[in-house]
VOLOMI-584230 format. One line per 2 residues: number of its first residue (from 1); their letters; for each residue x, y, z of N, C-alpha, C. Coordinates in pm, 1 decimal. Each point is the difference from the previous one (the first is absolute). Example, Ala and Ser with C-alpha at 12.3 -4.5 7.8 and 13.67 -1.06 7.14 Angstrom:
2
1	as	1319.0 -569.0 780.0 -89.0 119.0 0.0 90.0 120.0 0.0 | -35.0 105.0 -72.0 82.0 119.0 6.0 -77.0 109.0 73.0
END
This chain:
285
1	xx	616.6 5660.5 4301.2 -9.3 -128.1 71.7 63.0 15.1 138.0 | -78.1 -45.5 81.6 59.8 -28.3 192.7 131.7 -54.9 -19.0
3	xx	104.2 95.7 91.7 99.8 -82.0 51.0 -27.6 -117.8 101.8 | 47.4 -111.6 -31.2 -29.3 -95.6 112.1 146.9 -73.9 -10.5
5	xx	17.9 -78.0 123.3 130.2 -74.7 15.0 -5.7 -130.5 48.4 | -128.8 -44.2 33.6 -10.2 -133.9 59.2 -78.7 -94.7 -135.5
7	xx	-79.0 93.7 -115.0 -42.1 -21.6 -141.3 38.5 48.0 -48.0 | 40.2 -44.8 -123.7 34.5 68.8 -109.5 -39.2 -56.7 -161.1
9	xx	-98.6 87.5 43.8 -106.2 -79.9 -112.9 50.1 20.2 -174.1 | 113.6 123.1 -17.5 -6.7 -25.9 -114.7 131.3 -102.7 -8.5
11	xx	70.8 -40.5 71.9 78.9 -119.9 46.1 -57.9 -89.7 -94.7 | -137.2 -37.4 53.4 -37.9 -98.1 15.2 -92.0 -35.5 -107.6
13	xx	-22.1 101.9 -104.5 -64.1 -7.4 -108.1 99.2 -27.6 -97.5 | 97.6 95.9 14.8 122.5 -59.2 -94.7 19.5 -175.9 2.6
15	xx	46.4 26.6 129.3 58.7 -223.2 15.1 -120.8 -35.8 -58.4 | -124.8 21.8 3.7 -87.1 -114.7 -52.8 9.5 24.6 -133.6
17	xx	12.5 116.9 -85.0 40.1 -0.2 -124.2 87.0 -44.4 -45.2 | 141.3 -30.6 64.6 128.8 -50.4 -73.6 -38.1 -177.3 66.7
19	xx	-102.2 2.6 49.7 -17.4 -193.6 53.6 -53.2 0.8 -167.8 | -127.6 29.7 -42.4 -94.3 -15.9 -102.5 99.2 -12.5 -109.7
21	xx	74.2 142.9 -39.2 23.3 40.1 -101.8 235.7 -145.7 -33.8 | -14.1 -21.0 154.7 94.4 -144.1 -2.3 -52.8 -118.3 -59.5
23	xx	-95.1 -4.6 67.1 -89.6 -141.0 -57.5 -42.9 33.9 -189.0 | -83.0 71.0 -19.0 -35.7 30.7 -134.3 135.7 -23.5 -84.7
25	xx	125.6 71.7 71.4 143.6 -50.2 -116.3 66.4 -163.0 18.3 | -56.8 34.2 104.5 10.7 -222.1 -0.5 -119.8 -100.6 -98.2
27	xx	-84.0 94.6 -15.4 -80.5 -79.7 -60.6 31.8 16.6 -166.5 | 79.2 112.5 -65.8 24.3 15.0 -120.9 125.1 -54.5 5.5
29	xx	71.3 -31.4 95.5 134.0 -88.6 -30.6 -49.4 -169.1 -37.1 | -91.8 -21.2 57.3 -32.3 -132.2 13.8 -47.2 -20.2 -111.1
31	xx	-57.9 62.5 -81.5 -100.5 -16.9 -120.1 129.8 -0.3 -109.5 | 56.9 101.7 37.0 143.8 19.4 -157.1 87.3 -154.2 17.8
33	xx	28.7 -36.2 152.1 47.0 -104.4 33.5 -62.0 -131.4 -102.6 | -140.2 14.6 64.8 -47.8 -144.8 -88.1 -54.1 -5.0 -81.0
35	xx	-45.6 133.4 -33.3 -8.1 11.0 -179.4 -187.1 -28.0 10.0 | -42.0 25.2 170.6 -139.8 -56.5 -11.1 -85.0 136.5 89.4
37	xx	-76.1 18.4 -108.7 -99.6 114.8 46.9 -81.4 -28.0 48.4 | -46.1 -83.6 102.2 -99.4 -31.7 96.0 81.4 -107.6 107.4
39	xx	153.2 61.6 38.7 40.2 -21.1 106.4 -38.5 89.8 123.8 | -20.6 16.6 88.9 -42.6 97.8 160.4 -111.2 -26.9 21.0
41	xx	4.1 73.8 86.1 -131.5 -17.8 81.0 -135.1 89.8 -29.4 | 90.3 134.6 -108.6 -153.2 60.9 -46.6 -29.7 -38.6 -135.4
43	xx	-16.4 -106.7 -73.3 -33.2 6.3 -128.8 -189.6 -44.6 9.5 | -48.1 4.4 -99.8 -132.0 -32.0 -6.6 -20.6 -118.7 -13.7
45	xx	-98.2 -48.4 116.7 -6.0 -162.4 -25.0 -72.1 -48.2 -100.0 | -94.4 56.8 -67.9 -60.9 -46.9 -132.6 127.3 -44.2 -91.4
47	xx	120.7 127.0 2.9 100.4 -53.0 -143.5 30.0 -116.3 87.3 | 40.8 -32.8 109.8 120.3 -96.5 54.0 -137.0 -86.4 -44.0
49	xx	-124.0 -53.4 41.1 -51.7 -74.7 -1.9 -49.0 -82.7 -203.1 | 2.1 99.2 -104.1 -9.0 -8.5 -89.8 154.4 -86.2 -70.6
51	xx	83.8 66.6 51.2 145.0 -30.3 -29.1 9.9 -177.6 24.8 | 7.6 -7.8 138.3 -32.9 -150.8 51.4 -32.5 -90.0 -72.4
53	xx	-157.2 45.2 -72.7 -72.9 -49.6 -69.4 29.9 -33.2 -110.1 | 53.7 95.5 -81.4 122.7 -37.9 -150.5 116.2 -73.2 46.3
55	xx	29.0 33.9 62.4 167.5 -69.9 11.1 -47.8 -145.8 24.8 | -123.9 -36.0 56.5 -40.2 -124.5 40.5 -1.2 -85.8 -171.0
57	xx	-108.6 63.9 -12.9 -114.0 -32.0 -165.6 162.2 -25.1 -88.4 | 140.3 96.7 8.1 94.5 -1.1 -103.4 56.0 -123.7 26.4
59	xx	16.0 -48.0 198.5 87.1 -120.1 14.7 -68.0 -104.5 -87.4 | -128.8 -25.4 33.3 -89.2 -106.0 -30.7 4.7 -63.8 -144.8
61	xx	37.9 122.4 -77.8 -39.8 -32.3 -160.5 135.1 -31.1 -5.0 | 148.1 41.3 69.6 126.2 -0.1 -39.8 -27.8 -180.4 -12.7
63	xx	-42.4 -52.7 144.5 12.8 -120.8 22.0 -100.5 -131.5 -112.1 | -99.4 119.0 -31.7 -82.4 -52.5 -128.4 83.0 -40.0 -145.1
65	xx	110.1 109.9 -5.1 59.7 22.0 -108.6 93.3 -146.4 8.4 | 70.4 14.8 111.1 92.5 -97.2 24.9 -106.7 -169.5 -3.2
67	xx	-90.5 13.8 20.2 -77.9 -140.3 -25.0 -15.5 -42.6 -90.2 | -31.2 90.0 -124.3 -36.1 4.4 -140.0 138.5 -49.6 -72.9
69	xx	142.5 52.2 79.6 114.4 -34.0 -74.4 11.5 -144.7 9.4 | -30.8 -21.2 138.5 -2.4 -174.1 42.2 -132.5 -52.1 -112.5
71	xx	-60.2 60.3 -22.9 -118.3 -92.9 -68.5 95.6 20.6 -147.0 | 29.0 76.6 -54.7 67.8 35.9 -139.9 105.3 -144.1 -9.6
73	xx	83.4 -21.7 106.0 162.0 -107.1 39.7 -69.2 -93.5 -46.0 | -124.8 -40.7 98.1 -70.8 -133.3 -22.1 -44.9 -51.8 -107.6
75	xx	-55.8 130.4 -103.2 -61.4 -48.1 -89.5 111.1 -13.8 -100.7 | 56.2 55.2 -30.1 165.8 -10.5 -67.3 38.3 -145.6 -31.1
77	xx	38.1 -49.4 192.0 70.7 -138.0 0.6 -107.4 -96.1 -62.2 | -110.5 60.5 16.9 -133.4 -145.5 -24.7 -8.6 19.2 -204.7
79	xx	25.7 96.3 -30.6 30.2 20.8 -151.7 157.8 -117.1 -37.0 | 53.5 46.3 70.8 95.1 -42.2 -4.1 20.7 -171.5 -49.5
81	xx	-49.1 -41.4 128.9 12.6 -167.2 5.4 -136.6 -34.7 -123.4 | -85.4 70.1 -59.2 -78.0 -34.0 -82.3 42.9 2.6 -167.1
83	xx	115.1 110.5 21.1 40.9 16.0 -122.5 165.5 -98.2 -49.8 | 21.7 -73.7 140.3 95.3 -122.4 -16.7 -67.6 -105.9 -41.0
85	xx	-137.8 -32.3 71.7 -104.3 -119.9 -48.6 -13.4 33.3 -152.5 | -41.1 92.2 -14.8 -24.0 40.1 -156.7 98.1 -80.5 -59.3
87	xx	96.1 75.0 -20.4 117.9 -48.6 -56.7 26.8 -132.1 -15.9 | -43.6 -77.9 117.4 -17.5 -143.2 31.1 -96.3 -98.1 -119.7
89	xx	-110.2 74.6 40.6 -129.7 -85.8 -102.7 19.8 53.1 -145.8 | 108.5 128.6 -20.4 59.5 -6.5 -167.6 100.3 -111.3 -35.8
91	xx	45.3 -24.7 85.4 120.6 -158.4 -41.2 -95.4 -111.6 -30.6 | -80.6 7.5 167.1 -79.5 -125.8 -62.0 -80.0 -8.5 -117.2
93	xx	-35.7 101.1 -56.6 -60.4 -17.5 -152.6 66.3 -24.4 -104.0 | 121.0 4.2 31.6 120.0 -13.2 -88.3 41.1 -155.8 -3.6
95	xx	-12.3 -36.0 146.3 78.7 -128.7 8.9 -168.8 -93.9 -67.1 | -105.3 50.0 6.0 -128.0 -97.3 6.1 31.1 9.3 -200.6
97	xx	3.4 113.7 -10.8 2.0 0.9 -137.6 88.6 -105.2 -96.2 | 147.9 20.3 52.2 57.4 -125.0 -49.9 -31.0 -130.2 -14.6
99	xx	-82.4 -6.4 175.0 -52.7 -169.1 -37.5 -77.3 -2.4 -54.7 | -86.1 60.7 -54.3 -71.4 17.9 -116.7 4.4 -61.6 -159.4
101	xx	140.3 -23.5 5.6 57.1 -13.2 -110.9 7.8 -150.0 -13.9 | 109.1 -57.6 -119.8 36.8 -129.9 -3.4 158.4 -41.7 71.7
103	xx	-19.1 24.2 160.0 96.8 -74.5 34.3 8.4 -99.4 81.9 | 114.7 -43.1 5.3 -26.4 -170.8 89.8 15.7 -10.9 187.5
105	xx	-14.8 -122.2 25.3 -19.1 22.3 146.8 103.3 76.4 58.3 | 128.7 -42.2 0.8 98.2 44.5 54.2 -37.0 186.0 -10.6
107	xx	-8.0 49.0 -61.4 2.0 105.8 7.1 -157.5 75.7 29.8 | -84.9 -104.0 -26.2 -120.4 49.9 94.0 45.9 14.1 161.4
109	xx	88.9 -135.3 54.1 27.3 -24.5 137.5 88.2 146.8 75.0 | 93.8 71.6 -150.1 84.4 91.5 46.0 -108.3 148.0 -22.3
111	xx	-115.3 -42.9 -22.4 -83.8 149.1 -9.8 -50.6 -26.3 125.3 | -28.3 -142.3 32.1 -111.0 47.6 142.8 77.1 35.5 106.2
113	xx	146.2 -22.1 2.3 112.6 2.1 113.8 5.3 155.9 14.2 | -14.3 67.5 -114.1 -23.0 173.9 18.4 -101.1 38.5 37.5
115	xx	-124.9 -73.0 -63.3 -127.4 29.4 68.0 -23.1 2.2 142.7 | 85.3 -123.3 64.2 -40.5 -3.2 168.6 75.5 104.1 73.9
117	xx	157.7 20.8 -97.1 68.6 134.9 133.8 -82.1 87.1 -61.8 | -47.3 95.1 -121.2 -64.6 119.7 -12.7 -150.5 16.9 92.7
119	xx	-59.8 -175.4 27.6 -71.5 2.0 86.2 -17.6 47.7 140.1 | 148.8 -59.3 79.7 54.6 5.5 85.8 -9.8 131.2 30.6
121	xx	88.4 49.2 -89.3 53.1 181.1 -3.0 -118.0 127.9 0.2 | -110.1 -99.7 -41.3 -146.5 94.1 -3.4 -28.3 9.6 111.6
123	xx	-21.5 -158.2 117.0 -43.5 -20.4 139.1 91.4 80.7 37.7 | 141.3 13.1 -12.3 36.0 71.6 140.7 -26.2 166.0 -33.0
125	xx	25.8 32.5 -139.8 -77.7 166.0 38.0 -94.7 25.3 34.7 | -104.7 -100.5 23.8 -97.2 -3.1 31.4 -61.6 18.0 156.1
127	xx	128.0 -98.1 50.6 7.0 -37.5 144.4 99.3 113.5 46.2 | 76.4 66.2 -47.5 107.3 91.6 28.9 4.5 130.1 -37.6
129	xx	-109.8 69.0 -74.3 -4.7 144.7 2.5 -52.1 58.4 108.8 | 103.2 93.3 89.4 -64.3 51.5 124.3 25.2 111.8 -1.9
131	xx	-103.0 80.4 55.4 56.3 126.4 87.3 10.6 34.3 162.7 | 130.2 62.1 23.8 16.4 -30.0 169.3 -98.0 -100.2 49.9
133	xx	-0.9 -153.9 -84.7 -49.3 -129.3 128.4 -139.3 -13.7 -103.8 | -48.3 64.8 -55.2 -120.0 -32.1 -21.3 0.9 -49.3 -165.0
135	xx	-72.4 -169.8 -26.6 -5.5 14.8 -143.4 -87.6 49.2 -67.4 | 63.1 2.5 -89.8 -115.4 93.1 -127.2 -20.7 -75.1 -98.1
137	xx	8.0 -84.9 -47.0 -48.2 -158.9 -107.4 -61.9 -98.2 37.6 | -34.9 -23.5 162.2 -46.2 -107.8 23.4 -171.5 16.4 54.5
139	xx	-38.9 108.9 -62.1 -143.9 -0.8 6.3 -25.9 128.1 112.2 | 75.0 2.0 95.6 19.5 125.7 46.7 -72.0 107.7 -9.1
141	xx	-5.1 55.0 -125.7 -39.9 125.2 -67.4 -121.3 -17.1 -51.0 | -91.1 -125.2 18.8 -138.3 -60.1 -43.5 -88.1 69.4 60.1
143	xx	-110.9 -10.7 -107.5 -67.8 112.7 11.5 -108.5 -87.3 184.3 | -11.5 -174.9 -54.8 -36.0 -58.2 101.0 59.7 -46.6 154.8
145	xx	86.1 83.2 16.3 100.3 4.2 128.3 -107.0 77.9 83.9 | 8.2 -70.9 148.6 -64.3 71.3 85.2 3.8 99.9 36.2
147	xx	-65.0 56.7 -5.9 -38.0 139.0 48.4 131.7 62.7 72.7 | -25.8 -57.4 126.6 123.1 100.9 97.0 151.5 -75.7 -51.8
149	xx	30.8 -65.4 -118.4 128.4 -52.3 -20.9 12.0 101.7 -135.0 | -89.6 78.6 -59.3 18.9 23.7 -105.3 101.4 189.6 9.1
151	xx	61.7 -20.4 -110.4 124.9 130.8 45.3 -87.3 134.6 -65.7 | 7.2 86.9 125.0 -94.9 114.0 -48.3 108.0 125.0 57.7
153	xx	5.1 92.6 -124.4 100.5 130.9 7.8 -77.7 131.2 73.4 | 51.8 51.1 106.9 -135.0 97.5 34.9 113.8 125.5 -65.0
155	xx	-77.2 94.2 -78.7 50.7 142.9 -69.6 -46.0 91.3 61.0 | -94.7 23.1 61.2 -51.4 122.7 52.1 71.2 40.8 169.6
157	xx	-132.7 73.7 17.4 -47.3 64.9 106.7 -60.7 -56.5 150.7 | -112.1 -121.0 -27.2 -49.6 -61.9 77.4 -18.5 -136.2 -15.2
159	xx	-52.0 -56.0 -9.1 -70.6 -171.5 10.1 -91.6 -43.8 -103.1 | -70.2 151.0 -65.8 -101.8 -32.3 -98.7 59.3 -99.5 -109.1
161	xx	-95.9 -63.4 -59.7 -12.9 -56.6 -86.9 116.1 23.4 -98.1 | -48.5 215.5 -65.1 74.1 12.2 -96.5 153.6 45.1 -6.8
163	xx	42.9 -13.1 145.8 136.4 -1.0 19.6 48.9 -118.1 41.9 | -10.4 -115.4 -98.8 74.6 -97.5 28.7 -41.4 -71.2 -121.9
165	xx	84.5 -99.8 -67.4 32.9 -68.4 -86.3 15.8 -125.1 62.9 | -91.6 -103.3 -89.3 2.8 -134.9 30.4 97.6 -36.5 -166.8
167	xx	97.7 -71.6 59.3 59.9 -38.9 -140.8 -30.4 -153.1 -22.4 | -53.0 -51.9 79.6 -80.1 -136.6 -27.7 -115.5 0.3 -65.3
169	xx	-67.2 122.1 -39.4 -133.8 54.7 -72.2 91.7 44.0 -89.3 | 100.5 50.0 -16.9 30.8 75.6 -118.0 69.2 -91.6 -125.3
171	xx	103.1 -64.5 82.7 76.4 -148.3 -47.3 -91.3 -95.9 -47.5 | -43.4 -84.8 76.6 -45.7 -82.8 8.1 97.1 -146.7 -66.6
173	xx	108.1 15.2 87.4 119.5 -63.4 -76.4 -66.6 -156.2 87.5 | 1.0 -118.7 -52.0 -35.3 -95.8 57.0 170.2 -120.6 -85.3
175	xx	17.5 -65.3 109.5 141.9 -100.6 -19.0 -22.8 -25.0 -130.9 | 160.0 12.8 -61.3 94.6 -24.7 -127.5 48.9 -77.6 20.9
177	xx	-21.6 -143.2 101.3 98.3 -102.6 -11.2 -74.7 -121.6 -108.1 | 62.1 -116.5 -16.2 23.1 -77.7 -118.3 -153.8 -19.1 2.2
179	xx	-9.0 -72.0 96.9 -146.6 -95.5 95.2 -112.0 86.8 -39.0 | -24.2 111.8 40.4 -98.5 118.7 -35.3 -21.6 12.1 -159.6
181	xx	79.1 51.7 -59.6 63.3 20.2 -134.8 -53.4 -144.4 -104.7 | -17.9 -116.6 45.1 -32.9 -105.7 -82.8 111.7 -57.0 -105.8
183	xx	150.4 15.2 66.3 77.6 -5.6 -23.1 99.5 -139.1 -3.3 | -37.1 -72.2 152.6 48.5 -64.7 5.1 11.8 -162.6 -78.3
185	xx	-113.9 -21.2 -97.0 23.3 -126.0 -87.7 17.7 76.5 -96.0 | 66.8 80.3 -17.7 64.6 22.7 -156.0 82.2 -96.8 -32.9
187	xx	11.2 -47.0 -158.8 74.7 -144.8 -8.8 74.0 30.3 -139.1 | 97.2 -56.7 -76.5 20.6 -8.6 -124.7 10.1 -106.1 -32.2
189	xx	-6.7 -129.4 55.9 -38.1 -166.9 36.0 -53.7 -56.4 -147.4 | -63.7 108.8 -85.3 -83.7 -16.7 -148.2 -45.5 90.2 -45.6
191	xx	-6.8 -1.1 -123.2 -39.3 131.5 -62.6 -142.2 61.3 52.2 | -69.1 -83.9 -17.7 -168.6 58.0 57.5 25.5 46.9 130.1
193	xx	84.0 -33.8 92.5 19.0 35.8 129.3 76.3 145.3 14.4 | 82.3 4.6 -96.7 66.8 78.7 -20.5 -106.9 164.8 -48.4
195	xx	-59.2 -6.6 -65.5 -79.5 85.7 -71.7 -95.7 2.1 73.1 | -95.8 -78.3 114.5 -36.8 33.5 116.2 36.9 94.9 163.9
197	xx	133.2 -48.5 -33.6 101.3 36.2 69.3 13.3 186.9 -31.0 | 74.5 -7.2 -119.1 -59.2 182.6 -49.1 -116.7 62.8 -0.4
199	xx	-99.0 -47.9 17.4 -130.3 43.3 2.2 16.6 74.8 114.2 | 75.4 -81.7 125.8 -27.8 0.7 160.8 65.1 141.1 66.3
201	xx	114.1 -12.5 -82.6 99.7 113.4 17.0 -78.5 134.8 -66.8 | -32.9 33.6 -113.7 -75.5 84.5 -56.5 -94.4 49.0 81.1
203	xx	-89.2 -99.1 83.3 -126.8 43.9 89.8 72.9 46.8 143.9 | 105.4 -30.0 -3.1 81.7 83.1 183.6 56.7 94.1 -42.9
205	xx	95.9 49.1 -148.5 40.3 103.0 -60.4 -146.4 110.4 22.0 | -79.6 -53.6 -78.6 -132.6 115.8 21.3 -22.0 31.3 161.3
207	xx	-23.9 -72.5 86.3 9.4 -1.0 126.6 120.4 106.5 61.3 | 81.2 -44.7 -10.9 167.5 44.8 12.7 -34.3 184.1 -39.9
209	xx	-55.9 53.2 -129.6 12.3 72.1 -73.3 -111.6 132.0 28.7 | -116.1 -103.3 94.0 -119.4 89.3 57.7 72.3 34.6 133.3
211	xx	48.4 -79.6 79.7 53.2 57.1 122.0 122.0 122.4 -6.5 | 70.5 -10.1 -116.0 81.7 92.9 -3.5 -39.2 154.0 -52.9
213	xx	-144.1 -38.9 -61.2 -48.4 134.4 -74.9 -60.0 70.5 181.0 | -76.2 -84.8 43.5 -48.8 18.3 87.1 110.3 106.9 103.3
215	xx	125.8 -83.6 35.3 96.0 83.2 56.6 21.8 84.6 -48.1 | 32.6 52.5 -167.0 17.1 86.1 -9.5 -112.6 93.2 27.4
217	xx	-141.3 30.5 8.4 -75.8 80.4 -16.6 8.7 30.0 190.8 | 33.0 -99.8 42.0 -14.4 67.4 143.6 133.5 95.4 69.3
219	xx	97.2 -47.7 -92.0 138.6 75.5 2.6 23.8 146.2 -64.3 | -119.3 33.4 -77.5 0.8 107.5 -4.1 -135.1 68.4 72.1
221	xx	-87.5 -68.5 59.6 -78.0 56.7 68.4 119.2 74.8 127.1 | 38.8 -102.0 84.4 93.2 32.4 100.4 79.4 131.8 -34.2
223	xx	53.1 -31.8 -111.7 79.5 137.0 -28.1 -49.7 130.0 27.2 | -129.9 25.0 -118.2 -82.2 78.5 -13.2 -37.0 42.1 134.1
225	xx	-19.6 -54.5 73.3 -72.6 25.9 163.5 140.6 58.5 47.1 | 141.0 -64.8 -6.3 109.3 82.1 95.8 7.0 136.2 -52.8
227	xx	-43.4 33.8 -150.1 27.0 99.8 -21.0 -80.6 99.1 31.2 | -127.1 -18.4 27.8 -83.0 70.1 53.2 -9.6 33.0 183.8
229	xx	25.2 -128.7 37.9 93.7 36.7 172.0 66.0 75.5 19.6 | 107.6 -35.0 -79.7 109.6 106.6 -23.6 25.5 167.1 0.2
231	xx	-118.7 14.5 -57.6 -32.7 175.0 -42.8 -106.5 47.3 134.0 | -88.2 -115.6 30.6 -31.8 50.8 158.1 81.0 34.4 122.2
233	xx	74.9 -101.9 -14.0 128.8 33.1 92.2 29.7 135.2 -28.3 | 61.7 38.2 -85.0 57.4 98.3 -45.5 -96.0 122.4 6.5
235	xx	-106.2 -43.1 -48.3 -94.8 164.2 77.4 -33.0 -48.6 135.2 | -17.0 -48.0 76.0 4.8 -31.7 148.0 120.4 28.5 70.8
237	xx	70.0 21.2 -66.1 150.0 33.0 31.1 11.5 160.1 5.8 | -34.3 38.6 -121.2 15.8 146.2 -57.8 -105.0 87.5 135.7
239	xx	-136.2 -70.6 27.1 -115.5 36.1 102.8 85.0 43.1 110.8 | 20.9 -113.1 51.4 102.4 -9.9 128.2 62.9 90.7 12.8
241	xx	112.5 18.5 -95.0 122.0 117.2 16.4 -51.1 112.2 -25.1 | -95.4 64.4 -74.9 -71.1 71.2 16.9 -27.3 81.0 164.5
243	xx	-60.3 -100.6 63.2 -66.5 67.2 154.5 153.1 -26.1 91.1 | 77.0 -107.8 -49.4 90.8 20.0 126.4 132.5 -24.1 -19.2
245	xx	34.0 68.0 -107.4 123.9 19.3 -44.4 59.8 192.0 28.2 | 108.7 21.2 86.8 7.1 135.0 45.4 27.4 63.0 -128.8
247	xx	-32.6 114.7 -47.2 79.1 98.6 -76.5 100.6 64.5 64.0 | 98.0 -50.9 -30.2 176.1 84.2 24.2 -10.2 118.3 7.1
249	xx	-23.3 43.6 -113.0 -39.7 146.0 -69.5 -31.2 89.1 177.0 | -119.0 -59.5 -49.1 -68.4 94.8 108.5 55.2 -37.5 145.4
251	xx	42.7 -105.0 25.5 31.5 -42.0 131.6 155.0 65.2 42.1 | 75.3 -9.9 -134.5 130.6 126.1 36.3 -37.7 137.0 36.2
253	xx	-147.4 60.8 -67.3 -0.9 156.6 48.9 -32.7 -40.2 139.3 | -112.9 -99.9 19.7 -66.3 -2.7 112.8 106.8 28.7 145.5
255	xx	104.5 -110.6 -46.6 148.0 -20.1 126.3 46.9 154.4 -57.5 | 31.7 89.1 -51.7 31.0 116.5 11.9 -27.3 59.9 92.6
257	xx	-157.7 24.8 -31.5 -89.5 93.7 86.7 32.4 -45.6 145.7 | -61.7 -132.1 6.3 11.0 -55.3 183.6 89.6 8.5 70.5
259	xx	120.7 -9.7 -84.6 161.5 21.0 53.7 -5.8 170.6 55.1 | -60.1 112.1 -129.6 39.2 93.1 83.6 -116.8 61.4 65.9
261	xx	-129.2 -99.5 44.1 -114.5 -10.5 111.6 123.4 -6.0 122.7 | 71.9 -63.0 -4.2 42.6 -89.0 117.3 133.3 92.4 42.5
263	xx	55.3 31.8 -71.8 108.6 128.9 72.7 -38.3 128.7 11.5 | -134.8 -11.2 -28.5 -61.5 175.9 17.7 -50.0 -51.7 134.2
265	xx	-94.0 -67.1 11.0 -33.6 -52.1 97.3 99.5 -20.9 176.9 | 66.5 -41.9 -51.8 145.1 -39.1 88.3 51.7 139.6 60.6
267	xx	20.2 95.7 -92.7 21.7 151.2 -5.8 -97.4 57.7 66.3 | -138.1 -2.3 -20.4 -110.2 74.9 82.0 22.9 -74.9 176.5
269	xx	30.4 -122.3 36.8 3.4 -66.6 102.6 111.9 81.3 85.2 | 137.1 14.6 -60.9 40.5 54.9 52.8 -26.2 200.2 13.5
271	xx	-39.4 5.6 -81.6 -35.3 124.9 16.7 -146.3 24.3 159.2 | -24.6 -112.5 -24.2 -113.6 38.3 124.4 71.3 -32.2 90.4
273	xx	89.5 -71.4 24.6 32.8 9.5 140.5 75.9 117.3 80.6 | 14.9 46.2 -165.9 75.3 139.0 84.2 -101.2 127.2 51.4
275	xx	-89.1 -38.5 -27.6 -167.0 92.8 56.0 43.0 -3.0 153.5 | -48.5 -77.3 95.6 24.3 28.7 136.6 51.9 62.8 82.4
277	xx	178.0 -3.5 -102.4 123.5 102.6 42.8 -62.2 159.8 -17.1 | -141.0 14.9 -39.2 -29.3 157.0 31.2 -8.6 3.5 134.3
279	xx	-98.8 -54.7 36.7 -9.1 -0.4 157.7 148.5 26.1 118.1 | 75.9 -36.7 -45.2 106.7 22.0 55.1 117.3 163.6 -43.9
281	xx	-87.1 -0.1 -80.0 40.4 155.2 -65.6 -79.6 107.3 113.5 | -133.0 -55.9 -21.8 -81.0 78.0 70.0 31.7 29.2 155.5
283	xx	57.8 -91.3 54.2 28.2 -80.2 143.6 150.9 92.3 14.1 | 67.0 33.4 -97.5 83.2 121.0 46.3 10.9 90.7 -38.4
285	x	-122.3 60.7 -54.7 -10.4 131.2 -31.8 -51.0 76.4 190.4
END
């Protein structure tokens, strides 16, 4: 190779090797750093672009999952206040039953005085089962609620149809208060009234008894569906880390090697600069 002193080209091949072979160990620090194998600037944009794409699809269903829990709460509390009514229209068959019997006014007067608070106590679970603001007894959950008022769970992916749950189609919970129920002239005033009176309760018990089967069958639909979200996540998850999760492993040999790219490198740099000093050998010979 030409002595030269104003170039020094193998100078200059070195520095651009210890620039490259600097950067390349910055780029395996960064990856061990964040634990992410499609950090820099050379990775393949298909993985980065595929990656994106899962990590997206994993948020989406996380937030699906979390909807389904809110739909699970709801249907819970709406079990809930149905299975206090229950409880309710079992007294009143109890209290209708007595008047049934041979007793006198006074104590007909002290059956209907229970009849109106257990009444009472029906309207307000009725009027008062909520979730965050919204009731769930007062027809609400009807299957005949308008359209854009009616509560629909989206589970999926997109907008379709089959990623989303109408629980007003599924429920079809329509108001448990007295008025609805055919509740409110219940009497023990006379026996015939009385035994009319149980008839009334019996036909909102059945009522009472379809809405709760009903909840239950949609309470385990819901379930059934988180659990199947659930395991997408989890292979959408597994996908993901797959393409852009670093291997240590390999990313510790990798910072080995580059580290001693980079002081060989460093070493050849200075070694070329000492090339020129021939010329000056030559220059006093």
């Amino acid at each position: 190779m030409p002595l030269r002193i104003f170039n020094n080209l193998s100078s200059n091949i070195a520095q651009n090797r210890l620039s490259i072979n600097n950067e390349n160990l910055g780029l395996v620090i960064g990856r061990i750093a964040s634990g992410n194998r499609l950090s820099g600037n050379d990775v393949n944009s298909a993985d980065r672009s595929v990656s994106e794409l899962l990590r997206s699809d994993a948020r989406t269903l996380r937030q699906a999952s979390k909807n389904l829990n809110d739909g699970i709460s709801l249907i819970n509390v709406a079990e809930g206040g149905l299975n206090e009514q229950a409880g309710i229209l079992t007294r009143l068959r109890e209290v209708l039953s007595v008047a049934g019997g041979a007793i006198g006014q006074n104590e007909r007067d002290t059956l209907q005085l229970e009849i109106n608070t257990l009444r009472d106590e029906f309207n307000r679970i009725a009027n008062g089962t909520e979730f965050i603001g919204l009731k769930l007894l007062d027809g609400t959950l009807g299957r005949s609620v308008t359209t854009s008022k009616q509560i629909t769970i989206s589970t999926g992916l997109n907008s379709e149809e089959e990623s989303q749950l109408n629980l007003n189609k599924l429920v079809d919970l329509e108001s448990t208060d007295t008025a609805t129920l055919d509740l409110d002239s219940i009497s023990v005033s006379t026996f015939a009234r009385s035994i009319d009176s149980l008839a009334q309760v019996e036909e909102a018990q059945d009522t009472i008894s379809g809405y709760r089967a009903s909840i239950g069958v949609t309470q385990n639909r819901l379930v059934r569906a988180l659990a199947t979200l659930n395991v997408s996540v989890e292979n959408l998850n597994a996908a993901y880390s797959v393409i852009s999760d670093a291997d240590i492993a390999e990313e510790v040999a990798n910072l080995t090697k580059q580290q001693l790219l980079v002081q060989s490198s460093a070493a050849m740099v200075g070694q070329a600069n000492l090339i020129p000093e021939g010329v000056l050998l030559l220059l006093q010979q």
